[in-house]
C-alpha positions as CSV (number, residue, x, y, z in Angstrom):
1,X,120.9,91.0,102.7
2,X,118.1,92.7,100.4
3,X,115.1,90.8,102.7
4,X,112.7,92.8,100.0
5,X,113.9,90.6,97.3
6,X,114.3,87.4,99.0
7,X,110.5,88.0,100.1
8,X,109.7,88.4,96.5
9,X,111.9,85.5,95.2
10,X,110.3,83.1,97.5
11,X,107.0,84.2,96.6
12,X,107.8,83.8,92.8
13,X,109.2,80.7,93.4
14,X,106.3,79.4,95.1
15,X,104.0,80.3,92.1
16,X,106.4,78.4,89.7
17,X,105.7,74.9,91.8
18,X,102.1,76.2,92.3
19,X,102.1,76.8,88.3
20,X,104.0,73.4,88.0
21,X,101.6,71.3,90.2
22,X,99.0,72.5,88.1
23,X,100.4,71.5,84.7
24,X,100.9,67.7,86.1
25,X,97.7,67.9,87.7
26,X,96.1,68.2,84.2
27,X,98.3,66.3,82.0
28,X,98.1,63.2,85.0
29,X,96.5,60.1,84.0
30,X,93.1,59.2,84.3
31,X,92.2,56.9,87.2
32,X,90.4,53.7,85.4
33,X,86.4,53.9,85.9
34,X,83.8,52.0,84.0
35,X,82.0,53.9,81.2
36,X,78.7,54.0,79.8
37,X,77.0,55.4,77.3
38,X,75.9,59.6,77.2
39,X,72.4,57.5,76.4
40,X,72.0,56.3,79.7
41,X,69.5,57.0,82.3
42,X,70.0,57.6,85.9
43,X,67.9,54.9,88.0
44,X,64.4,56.4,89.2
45,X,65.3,55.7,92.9
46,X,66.5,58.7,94.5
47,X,68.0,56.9,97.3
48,X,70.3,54.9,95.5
49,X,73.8,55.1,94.5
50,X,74.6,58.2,93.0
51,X,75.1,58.3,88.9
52,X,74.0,55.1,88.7
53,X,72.7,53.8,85.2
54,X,70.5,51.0,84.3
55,X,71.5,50.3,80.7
56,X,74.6,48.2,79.9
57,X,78.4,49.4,80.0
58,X,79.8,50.6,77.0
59,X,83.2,51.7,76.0
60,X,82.0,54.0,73.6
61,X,80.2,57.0,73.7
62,X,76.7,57.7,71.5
63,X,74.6,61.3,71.8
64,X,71.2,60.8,69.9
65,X,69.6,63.5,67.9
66,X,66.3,64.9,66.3
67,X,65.9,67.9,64.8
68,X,67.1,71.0,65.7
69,X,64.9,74.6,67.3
70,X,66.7,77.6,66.2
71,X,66.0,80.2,69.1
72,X,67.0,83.7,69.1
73,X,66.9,86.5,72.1
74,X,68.8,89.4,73.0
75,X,71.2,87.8,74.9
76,X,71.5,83.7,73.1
77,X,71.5,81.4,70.0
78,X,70.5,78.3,70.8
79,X,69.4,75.2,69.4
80,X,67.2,72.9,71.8
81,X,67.0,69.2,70.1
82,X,64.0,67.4,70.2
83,X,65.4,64.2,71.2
84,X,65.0,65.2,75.0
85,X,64.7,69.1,74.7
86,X,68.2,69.2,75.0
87,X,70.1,72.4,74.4
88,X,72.8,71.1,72.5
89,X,74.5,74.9,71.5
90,X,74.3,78.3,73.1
91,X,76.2,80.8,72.0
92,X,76.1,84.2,74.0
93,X,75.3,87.0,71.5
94,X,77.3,89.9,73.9
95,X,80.8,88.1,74.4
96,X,83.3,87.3,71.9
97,X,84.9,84.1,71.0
98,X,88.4,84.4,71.2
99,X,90.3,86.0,68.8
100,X,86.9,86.6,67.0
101,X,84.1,88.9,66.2
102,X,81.6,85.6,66.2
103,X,79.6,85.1,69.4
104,X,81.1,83.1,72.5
105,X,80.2,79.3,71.9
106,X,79.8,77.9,75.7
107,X,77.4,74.9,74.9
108,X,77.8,72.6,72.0
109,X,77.4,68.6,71.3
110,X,79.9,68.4,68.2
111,X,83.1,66.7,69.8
112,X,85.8,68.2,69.2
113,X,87.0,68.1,71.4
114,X,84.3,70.3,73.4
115,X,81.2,68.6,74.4
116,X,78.8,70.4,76.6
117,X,74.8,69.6,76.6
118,X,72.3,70.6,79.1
119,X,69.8,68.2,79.4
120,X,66.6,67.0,81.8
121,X,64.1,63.9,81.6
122,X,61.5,62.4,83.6
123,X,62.2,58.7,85.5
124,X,59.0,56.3,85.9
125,X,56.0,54.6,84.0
126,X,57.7,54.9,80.4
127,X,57.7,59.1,81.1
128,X,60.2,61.2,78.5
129,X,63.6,61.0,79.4
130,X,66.7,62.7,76.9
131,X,66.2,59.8,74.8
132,X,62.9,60.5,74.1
133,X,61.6,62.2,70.9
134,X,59.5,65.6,71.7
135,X,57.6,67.7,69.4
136,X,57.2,71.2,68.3
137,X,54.9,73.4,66.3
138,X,57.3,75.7,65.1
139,X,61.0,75.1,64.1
140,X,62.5,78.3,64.6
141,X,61.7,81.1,67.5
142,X,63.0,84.7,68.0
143,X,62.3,87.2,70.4
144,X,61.1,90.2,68.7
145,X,61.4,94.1,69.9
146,X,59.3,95.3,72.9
147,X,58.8,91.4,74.2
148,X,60.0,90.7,77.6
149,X,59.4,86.8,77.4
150,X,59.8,84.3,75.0
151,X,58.4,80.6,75.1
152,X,59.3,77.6,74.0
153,X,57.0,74.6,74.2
154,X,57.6,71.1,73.5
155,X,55.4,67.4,73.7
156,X,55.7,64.2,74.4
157,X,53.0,61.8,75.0
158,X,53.2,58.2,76.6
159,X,51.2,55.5,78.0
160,X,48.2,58.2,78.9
161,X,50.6,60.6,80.0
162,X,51.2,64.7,78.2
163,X,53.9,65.8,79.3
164,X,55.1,69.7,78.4
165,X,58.8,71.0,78.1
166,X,58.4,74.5,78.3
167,X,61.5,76.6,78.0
168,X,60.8,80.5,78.9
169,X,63.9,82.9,78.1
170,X,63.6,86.2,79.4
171,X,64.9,89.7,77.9
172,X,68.4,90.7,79.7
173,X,68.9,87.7,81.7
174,X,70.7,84.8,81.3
175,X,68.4,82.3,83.8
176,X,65.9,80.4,81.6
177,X,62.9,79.0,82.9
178,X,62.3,75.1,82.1
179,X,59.2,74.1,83.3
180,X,57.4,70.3,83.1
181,X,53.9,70.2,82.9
182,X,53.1,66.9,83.5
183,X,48.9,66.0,83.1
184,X,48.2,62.3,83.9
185,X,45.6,61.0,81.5
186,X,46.4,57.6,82.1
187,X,44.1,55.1,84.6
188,X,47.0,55.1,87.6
189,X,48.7,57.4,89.9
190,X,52.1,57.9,89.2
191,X,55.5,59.1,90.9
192,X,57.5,61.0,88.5
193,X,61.4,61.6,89.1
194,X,63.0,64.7,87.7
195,X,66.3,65.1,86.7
196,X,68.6,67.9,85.7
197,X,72.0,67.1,84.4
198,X,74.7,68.9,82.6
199,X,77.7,66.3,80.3
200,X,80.6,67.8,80.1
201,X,84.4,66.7,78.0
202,X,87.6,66.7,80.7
203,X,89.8,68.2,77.8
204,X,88.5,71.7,76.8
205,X,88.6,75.1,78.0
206,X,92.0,73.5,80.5
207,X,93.9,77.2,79.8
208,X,97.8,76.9,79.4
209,X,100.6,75.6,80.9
210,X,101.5,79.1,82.3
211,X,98.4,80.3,83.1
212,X,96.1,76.9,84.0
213,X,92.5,77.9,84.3
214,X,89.8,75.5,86.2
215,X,87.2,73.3,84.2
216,X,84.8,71.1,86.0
217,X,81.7,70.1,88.4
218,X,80.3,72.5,91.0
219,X,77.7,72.7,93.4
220,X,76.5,74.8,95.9
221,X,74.3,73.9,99.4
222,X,73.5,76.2,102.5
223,X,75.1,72.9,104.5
224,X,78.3,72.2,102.8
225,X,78.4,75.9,100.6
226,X,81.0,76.2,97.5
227,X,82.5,73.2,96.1
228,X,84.2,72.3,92.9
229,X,84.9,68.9,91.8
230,X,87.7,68.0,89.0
231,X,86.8,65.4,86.4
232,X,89.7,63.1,88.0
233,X,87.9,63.1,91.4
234,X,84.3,62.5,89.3
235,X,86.4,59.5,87.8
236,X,87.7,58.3,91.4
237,X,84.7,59.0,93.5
238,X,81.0,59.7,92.0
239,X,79.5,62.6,93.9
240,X,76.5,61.8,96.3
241,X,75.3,64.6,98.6
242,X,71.2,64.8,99.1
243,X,70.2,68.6,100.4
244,X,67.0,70.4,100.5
245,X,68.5,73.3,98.6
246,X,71.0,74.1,96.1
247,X,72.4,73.6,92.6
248,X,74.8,72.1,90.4
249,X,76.8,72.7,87.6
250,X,79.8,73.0,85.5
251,X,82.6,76.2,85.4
252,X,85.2,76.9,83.6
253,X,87.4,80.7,83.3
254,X,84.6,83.6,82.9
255,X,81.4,81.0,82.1
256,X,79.5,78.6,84.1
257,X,75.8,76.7,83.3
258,X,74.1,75.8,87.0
259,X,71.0,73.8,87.3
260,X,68.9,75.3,89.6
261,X,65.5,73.1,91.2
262,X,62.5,74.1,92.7
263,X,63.3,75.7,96.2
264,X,62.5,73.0,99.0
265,X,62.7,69.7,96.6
266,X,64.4,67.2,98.2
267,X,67.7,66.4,95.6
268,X,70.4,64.1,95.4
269,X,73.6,65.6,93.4
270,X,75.7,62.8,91.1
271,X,78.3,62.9,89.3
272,X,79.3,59.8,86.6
273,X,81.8,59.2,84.1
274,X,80.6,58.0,81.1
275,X,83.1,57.7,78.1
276,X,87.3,58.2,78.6
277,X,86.6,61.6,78.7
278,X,83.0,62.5,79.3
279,X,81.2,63.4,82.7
280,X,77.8,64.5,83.9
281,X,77.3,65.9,87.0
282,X,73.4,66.5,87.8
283,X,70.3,66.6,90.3
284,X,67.5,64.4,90.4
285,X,64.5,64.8,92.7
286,X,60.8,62.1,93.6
287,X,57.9,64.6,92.8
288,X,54.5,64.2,94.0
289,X,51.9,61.6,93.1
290,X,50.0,62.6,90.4
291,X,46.2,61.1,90.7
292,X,44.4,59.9,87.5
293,X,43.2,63.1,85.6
294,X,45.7,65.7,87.6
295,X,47.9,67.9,86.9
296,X,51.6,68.7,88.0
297,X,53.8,71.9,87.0
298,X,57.4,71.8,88.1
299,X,59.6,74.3,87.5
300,X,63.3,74.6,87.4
301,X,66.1,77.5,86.2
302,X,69.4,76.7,84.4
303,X,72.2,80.1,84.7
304,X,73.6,79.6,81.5
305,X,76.1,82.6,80.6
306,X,79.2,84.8,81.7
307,X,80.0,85.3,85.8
308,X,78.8,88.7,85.8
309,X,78.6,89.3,89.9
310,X,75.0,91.0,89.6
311,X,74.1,88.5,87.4
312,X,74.8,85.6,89.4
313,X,73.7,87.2,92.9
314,X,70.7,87.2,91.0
315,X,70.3,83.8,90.0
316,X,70.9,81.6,93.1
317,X,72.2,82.0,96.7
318,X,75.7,80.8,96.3
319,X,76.1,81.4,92.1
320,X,78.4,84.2,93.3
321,X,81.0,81.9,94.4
322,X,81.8,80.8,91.0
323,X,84.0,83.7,90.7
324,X,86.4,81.8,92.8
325,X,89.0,83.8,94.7
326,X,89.9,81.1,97.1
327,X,90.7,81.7,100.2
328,X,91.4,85.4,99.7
329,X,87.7,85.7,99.0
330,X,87.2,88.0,101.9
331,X,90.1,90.4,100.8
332,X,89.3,90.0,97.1
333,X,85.6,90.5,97.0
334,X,86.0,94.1,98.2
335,X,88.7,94.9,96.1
336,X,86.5,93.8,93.0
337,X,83.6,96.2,94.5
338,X,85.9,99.2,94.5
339,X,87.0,98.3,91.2
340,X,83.4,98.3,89.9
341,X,83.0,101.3,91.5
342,X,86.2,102.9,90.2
343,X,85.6,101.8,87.0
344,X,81.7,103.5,87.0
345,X,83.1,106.7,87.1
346,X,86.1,106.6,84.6
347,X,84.2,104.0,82.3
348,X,87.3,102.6,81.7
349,X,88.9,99.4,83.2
350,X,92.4,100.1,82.5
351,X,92.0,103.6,84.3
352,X,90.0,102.0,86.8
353,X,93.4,99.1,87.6
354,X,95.7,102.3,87.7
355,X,93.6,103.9,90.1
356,X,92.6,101.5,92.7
357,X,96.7,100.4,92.7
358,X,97.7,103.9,93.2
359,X,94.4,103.6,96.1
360,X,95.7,100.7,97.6
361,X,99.7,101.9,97.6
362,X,98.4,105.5,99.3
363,X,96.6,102.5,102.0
364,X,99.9,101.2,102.4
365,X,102.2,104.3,102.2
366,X,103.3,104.6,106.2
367,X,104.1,100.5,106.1
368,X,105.9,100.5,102.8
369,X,108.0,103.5,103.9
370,X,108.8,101.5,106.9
371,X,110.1,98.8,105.0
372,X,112.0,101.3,102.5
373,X,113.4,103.0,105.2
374,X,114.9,99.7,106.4
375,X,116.8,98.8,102.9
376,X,117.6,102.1,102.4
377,X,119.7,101.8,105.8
378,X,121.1,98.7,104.8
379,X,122.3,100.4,101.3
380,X,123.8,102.7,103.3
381,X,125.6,100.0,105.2
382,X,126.2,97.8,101.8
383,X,130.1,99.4,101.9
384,X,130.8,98.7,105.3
385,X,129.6,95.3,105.2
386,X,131.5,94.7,101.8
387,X,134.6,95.2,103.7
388,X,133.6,93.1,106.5
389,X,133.5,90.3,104.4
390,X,137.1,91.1,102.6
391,X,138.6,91.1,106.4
392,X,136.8,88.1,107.2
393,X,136.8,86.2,104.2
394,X,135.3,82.7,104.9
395,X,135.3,82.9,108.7
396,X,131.7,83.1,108.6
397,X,131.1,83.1,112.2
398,X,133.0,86.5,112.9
399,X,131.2,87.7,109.6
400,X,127.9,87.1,111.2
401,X,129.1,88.6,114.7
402,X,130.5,91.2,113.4
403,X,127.1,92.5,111.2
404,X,125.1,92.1,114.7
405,X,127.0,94.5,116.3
406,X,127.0,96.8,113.2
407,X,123.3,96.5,113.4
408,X,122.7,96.8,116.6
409,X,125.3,100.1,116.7
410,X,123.9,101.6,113.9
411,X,119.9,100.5,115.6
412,X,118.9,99.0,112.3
413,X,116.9,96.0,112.4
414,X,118.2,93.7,108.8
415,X,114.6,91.7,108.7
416,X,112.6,95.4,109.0
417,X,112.0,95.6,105.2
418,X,110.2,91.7,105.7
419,X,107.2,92.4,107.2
420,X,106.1,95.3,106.0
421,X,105.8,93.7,102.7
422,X,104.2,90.7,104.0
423,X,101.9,92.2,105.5
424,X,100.7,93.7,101.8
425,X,101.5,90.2,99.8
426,X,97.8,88.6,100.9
427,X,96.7,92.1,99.0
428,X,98.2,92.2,95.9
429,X,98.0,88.4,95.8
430,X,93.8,89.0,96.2
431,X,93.6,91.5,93.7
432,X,95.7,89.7,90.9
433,X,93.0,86.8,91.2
434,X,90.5,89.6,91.0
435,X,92.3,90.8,87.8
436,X,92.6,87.0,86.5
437,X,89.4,86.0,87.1
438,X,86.9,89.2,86.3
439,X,84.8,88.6,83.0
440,X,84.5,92.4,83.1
441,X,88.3,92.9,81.8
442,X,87.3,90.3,79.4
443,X,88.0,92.0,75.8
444,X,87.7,95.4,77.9
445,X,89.9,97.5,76.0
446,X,92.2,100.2,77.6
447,X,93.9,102.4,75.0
448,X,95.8,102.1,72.1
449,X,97.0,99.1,71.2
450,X,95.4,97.4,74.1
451,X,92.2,96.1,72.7
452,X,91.9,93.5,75.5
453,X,93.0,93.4,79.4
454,X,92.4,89.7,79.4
455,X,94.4,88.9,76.7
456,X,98.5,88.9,76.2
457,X,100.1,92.3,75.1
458,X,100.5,91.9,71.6
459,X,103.2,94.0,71.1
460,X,104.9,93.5,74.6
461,X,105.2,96.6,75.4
462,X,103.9,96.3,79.0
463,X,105.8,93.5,80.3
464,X,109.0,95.1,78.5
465,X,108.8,98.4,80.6
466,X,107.6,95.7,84.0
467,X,111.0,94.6,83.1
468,X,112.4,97.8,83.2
469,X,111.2,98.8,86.4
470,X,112.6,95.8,88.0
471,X,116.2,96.3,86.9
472,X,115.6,100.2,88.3
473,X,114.6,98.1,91.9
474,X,117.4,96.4,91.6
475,X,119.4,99.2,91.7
476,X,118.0,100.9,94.3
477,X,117.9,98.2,96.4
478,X,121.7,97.4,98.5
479,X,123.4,94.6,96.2
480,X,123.9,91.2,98.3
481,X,127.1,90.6,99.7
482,X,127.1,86.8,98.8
483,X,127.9,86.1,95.3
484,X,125.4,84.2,94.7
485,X,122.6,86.1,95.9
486,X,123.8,89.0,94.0
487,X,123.7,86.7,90.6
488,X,120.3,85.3,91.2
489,X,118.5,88.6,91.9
490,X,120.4,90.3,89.2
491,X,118.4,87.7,86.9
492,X,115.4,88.0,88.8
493,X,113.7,90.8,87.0
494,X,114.8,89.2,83.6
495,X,113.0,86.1,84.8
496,X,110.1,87.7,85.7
497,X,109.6,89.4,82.7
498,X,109.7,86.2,80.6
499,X,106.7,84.8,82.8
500,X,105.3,87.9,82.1
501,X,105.2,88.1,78.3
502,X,102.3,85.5,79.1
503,X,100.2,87.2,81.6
504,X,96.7,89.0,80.3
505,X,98.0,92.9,79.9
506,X,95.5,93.8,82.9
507,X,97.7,92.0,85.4
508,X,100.9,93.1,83.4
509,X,99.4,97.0,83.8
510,X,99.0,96.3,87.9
511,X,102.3,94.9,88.2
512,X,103.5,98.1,86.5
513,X,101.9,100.6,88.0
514,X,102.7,98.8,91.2
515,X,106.3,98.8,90.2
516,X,106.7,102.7,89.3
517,X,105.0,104.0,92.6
518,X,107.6,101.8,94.8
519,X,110.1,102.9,92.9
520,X,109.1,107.0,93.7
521,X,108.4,105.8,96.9
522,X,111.9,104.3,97.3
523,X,113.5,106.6,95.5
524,X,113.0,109.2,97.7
525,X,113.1,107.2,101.1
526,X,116.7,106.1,99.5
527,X,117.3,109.8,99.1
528,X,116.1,110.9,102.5
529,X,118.5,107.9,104.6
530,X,121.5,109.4,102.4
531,X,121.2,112.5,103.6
532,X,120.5,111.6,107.1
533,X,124.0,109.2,106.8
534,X,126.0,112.2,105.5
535,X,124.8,114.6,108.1
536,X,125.7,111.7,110.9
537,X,128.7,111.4,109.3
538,X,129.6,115.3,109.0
539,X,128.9,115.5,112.8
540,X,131.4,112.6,113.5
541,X,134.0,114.5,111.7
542,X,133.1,117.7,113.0
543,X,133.0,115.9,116.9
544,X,136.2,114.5,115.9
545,X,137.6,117.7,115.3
546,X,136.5,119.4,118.1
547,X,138.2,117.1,120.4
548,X,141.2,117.3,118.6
């Protein structure tokens, strides 16, 4: 039995039902959940129920708007409405759309389906919520050469109460300052509530039914660390955590937006569903009393742009974790830092995958030859056995006994090529998430016609010659003595490359460069056992002569 290939089969097999699971986990049905209107309010009481509203329920779904601020910096285009100060659109000015020369839309408010709004208001004594119209002296802002900062101030004034919006963007970073500045006027203290909240669709950015990507709520505390949160489970169970640190936000493949409070401020996370198919997850925190005549600055941060890893180590204690590698974080992690570092030197990503495969095979070399020695003897054998089974035929029992002893005469152990490979799958397994989920490769071009490592091949060149290398396995490895093994690794490779046509041509180049080393590693392990087997035999003969 080729163990090599049976490994490999399962494994496949596994990441079909894996890849399965994940399509009927997205096209399921919604659990039922009252809705409510994007307009709502969450209640002023940080001790209460998580996401809950105080306006009616309503089955539909209304976002109010003002006018929109054009902002412009080196890194976004934005528009920040003044109903609220939301930003209702961001585009990022250094990433692509798909497909497109025309900048990467991650935040928008027109529907369709993609909703996605950052917004923040203030609960208690009439105080400016997201339904509440600001103002601005200026209608358009652009951050000009040489300037580090740019500011963006907006008013709202109620019952005695000024209260500033002031969003600070800041050259070559994607965290932007937004600041209240809250000066009580009025005759009476007052106890402000804060909250931060991002409103999200359940029905863009879902990837494909081959290659499922991951959409939703996340949040982040020392206590409980990484967490994300589907939309279903928003819709089953509202979030409600309270933590003295930490953020929230939503991710999806390559982007994620993270509200991030003042350090210390007591929070409570929600979560709420508030049409079919819109959710907000948020924070909301009780600020200090604010005395007649004082004055009360508090100051937030919302990460809105690409998971670059410097980027997010940067922002928040935790942000990291948004490139999610699972549980092979501790393998993966590395792997990406040798990558980065690989890639420093060539300045090219596509070098920089061929390199650290060819870096992690040479890790491997002394196990994998272990395992290639192993097949090799049973290729050897594959005759032998063949003939077994003709003088055996369906008496299986005196099949099996009879290939123990052959093994154990000829001191080959049949599951040696098993765990060997193994041993390596956690590996390669770690760095094909690393490959999937690495903005870096995103529209990182390689050569020639690959213009884009996260994107299919677009002529299929690369998952043709995977192909290729498979069938060249195949025959290198010892052909199955069951029938029906033999047929279903035969299609194997054929199978594979189908599945492959799909994959982004950076995983298709690791496979492949993965595939063409174990072949010249085989290859000449195959090679060496032969010649060993024929000298054996050569001494048999000669032995046999001699004694006769």
């Amino acid at each position: 039995m080729d163990t090599r290939r049976l490994v490999l089969f399962v494994i496949f097999s596994m990441s079909i039902l894996m890849l399965w699971d994940a399509w009927q986990t997205k096209h399921a049905p919604a659990a039922v959940a009252p809705v409510a209107s994007v307009g709502s309010v969450p209640t002023a009481d940080v001790g209460a129920a998580a996401g809950a509203i105080d306006t009616p329920v309503d089955t539909g779904y209304a976002l109010k708007s003002g006018q929109n601020i054009a902002v412009t910096t080196d890194l976004y285009q934005i528009n920040i409405n003044t109903m609220g100060g939301d930003l209702r659109k961001l585009e990022l000015r250094k990433h692509r759309a798909n497909n497109s020369q025309s900048n990467y839309l991650l935040l928008d408010d027109a529907a369709k389906p993609m909703l996605y709004v950052a917004q923040t208001g203030l609960i208690g004594q009439d105080l400016p919520t997201h339904n509440t119209l600001f103002t601005s002296t200026a209608r358009s802002y652009q951050m000009q050469e040489g300037q580090d900062k740019l500011e963006v101030r907006l008013s709202a004034v109620s019952n005695g109460v000024t209260v500033n919006k002031v969003y600070t963007f800041h050259r070559n970073r994607y965290e932007i300052d937004v600041n209240y500045e809250i000066k009580n006027d009025s005759s009476a203290a007052i106890t402000p509530v804060v909250y931060y909240q991002i409103v999200h669709d359940s029905e863009s950015n879902q990837g494909s039914a081959l290659m499922p990507t991951f959409t939703g709520g996340t949040y982040y505390t020392e206590a409980s660390k990484f967490k994300k949160l589907a939309f279903k489970d928003m819709a089953k169970e509202p979030l409600n955590i309270t933590s003295n640190d930490g953020w929230v936000g939503i991710l999806q493949h390559y982007f994620v937006s993270a509200w991030i409070p003042k350090d210390g401020l007591v929070r409570k996370f929600y979560t709420e569903k508030l049409s079919s198919n819109i959710f907000r997850i948020g924070t909301k925190s009780t600020l200090s009393t604010i005395q007649p005549g004082a004055t009360l600055a508090v100051p937030a941060r919302l990460y809105s742009g690409p998971q670059t890893k410097a980027d997010l180590i940067a922002a928040a204690p935790g942000l990291e974790y948004s490139v999610d590698y699972g549980w092979l974080t501790v393998i993966a992690s590395p792997l990406f830092w040798l990558l980065s570092k690989i890639h420093s030197l060539v300045q090219n990503w596509g070098v920089a995958i061929i390199l650290l495969t060819i870096l992690i095979k040479a890790a491997f070399f002394k196990l994998s030859a272990s395992g290639y020695r192993s097949m090799a003897q049973m290729r050897e054998l594959a005759p032998r056995l063949q003939s077994m089974k003709e003088k055996f035929g369906d008496d299986r029992q005196k099949m099996q006994m009879a290939m123990m002893d052959l093994y154990k005469k000829e001191k080959i152990n049949p599951m040696g090529g098993c765990f060997p490979i193994l041993i390596q799958v956690p590996v390669f397994i770690a760095l094909y998430w690393v490959l999937l989920g690495s903005i870096e490769l995103r529209h990182a071009p390689f050569f020639g016609w690959i213009q884009d490592l996260s994107a299919i091949d677009p002529f299929y060149i690369l998952p043709i010659l995977m192909g290729a290398t498979m069938i060249v396995q195949t025959k290198l490895n010892p052909k199955p003595t069951d029938p029906m093994q033999a047929k279903v690794m035969t299609w194997m490779p054929v199978v594979f490359s189908v599945f492959f046509f799909f994959f982004p041509a950076g995983l298709v180049l690791y496979w492949l460069v993965n595939n063409v080393l174990s072949i010249a590693q085989q290859w000449y392990v195959n090679k060496m056992i032969h010649a060993e087997s024929v000298a054996k035999k050569q001494s048999h003969v000669k032995k046999s002569g001699e004694h006769h």
